[in-house]
C-alpha positions in Angstrom: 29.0 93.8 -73.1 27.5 93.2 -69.5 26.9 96.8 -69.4 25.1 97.2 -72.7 22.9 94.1 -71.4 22.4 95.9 -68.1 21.1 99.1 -69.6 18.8 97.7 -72.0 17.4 95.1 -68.7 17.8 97.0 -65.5 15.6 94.3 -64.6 18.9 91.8 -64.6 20.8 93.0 -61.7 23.8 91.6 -60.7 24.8 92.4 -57.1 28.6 91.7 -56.1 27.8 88.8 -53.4 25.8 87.3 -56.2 28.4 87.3 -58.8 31.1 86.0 -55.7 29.1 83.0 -55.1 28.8 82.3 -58.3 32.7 82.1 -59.1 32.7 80.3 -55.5 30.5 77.6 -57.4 32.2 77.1 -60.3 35.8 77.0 -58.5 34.3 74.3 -56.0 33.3 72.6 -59.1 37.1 72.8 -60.3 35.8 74.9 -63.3 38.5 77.2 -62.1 39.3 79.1 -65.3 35.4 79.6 -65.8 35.3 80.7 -62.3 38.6 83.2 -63.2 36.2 84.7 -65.6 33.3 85.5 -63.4 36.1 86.9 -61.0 37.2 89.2 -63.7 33.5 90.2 -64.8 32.5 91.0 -60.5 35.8 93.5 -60.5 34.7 94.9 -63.7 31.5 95.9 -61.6 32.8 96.9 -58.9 36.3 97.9 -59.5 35.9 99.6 -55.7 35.0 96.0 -53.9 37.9 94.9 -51.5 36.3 91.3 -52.4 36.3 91.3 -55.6 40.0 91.1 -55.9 40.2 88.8 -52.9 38.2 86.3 -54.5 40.3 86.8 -57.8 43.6 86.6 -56.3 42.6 83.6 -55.0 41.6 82.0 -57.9 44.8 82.9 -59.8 46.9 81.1 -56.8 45.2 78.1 -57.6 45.8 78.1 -61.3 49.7 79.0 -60.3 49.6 82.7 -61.2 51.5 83.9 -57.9 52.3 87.2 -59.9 48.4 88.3 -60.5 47.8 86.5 -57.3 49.8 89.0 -55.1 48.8 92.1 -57.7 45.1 91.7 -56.4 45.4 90.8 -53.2 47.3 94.1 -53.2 44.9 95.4 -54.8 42.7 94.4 -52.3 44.0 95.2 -49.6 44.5 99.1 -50.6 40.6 98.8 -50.7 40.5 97.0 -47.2 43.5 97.4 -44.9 42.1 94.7 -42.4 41.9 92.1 -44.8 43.6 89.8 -43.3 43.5 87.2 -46.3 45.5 89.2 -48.4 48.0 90.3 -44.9 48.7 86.2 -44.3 49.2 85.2 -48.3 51.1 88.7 -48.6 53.4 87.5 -45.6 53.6 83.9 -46.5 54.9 84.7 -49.8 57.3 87.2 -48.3 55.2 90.4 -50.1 55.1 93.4 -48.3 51.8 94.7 -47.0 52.4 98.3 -46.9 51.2 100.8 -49.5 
C-alpha cells in the first residue's frame, strides 16, 4: 500500500531516519504496538537498513517477544557486524553472535 502511495506521490518521501524517529515517538509515548507497526513499515523500505531491525528488535523486547526480538537483532547484525546493540542483548540473552 505504501508503495502504491509512493508511486502515484513521489512527492511523499519517506527517508529511513524519518520513519525511525517516528516509531521512536510513538514508543516514548508507550504507543508501543503503534510504534511496532511503523517498525515493520521502515524494514519494509529498507529491508537492507542495519537500523531498521535494531529499532524493531527493540520494540518487540519491550512488548515481551524475546523470540522476534533476537531474530532481528540477528537480523541486524548480519547487516552491521559492529552493532554493538544487537552483540550486548545477543550476549545477555545468551544468543550467539556469529553468523
Amino acid at each position: 500500500m505504501v508503495k502504491d502511495v509512493q508511486k502515484k506521490h513521489p512527492e511523499l518521501y519517506l527517508n529511513e531516519n524519518y520513519v525511525n524517529n517516528w516509531g521512536y515517538s510513538l514508543a516514548g509515548q508507550n504507543q508501543l504496538h503503534d510504534a511496532l507497526e511503523i517498525f515493520k513499515l521502515n524494514v519494509s523500505l529498507y529491508p537492507k537498513g542495519w537500523n531498521t531491525y535494531d529499532s524493531l528488535a527493540e520494540t518487540y523486547e519491550r512488548i515481551g517477544n524475546r523470540k522476534l526480538a533476537i531474530e532481528n537483532y540477528k537480523r541486524s547484525l548480519a547487516l552491521n557486524a559492529q552493532n554493538t546493540n544487537a552483540i550486548e542483548f545477543l550476549k545477555k540473552v545468551g544468543e550467539s553472535t556469529e553468523k
